[in-house]
C-alpha positions in Angstrom: 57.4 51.0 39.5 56.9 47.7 40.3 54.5 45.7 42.6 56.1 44.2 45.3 54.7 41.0 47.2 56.3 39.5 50.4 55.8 38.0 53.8 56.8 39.7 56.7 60.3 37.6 56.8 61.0 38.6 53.1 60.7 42.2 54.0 64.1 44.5 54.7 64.8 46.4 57.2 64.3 49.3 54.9 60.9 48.0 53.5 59.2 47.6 56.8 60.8 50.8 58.0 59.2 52.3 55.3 55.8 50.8 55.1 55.5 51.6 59.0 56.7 55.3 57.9 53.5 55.9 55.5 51.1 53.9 57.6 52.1 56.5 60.7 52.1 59.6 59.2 48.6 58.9 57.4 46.4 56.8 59.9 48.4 58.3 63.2 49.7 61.8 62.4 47.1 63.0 59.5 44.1 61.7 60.5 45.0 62.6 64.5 44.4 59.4 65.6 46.8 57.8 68.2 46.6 54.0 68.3 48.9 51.4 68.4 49.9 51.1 65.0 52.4 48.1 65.1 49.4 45.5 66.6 51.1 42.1 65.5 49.3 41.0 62.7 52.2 42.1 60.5 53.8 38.7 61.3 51.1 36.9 59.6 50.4 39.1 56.8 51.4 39.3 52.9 52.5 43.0 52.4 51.6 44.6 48.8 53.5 47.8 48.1 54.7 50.0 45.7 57.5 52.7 46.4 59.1 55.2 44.2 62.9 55.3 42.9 64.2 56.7 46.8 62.5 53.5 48.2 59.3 55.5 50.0 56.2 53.8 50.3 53.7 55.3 47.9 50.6 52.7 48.2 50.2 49.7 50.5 47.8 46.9 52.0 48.1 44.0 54.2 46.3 40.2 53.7 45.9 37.7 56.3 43.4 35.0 57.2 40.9 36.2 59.6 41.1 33.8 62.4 37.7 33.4 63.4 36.5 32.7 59.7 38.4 30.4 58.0 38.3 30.7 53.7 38.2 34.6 54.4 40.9 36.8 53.9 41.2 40.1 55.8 42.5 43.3 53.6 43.9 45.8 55.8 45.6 49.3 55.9 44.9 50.1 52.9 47.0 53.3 52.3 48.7 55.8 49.8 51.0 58.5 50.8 50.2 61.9 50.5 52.6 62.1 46.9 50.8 59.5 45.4 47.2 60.3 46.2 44.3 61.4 43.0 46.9 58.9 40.5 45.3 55.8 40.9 47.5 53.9 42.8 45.1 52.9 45.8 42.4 51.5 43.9 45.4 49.6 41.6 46.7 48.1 45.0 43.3 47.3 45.7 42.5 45.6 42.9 46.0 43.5 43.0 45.4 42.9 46.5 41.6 41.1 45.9 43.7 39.1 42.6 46.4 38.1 45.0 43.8 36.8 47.7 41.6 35.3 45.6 43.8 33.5 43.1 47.4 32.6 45.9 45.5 32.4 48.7 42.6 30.9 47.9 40.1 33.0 49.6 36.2 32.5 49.7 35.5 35.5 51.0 36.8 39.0 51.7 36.4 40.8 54.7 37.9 44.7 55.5 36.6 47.5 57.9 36.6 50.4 55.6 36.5 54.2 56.9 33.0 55.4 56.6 34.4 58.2 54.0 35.9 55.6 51.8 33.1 53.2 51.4 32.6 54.4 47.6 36.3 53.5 46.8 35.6 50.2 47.9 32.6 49.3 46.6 34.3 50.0 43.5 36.2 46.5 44.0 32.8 44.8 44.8 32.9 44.8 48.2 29.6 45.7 50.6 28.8 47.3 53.6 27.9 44.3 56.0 27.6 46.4 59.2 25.9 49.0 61.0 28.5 51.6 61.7 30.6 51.7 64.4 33.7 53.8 66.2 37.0 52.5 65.9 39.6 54.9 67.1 36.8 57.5 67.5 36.7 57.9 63.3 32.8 55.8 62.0 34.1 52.7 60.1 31.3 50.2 59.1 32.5 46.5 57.7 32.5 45.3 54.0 32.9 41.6 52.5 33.1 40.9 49.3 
């Protein structure tokens, strides 16, 4: 299993099918949270993903520059399927995804809204809490920079 590192242009068909496939059923269908998954920012963003030998996604994050911020990069929807969960694969996509921001994209700063549940796994890459907490989707997120 290999890491896999591309823009949205580099991706296939089958990629993105894919990566839109495990970012659904977790964030939309298991968590019960309808939302507007496909919001646009895909376009912008470096994709980090690892999939098995059938091609399914089994971890995944996104990177872009936040807009309003320049030098920061914004890590986002950070996810690993239901097969690959308790094996260590999200906090290695993690940690690949801080390398690859800090050290190709040059980034001074970090900045990710974290579920309120998963601050520990986070702070476990160094990021912080830098928020009060606050609804997104009706599930507590607060926001974390590192």
């Amino acid at each position: 299993m290999e890491l896999q590192i591309k823009t949205f242009p580099e991706l296939s068909t089958e990629e993105l099918y894919e990566i839109l496939r495990t970012r659904e059923a977790v964030f939309i269908v298991e968590q019960n949270c309808p939302y507007p998954e496909a919001d646009g920012k895909d376009y912008d963003a470096v994709h980090l993903f690892y999939r098995d030998n059938e091609g399914h996604v089994l971890a995944y994050l996104r990177l872009y520059y936040k807009k309003d911020e320049p030098g920061t990069v914004q890590v986002g929807r950070v996810v690993t399927s239901t097969a690959a969960r308790g094996t260590g694969l999200g906090g290695k996509i993690l940690h690949e995804g801080v390398l690859y921001a800090l050290e190709t994209m040059h980034a001074e700063c970090l900045y990710l809204e974290a579920q309120t549940y998963a601050i520990g796994f986070y702070q476990k890459e160094g990021f912080t809490v830098s928020s009060a907490e606050f609804l997104e989707d009706g599930i507590p997120h607060v926001q974390m920079r590192r």
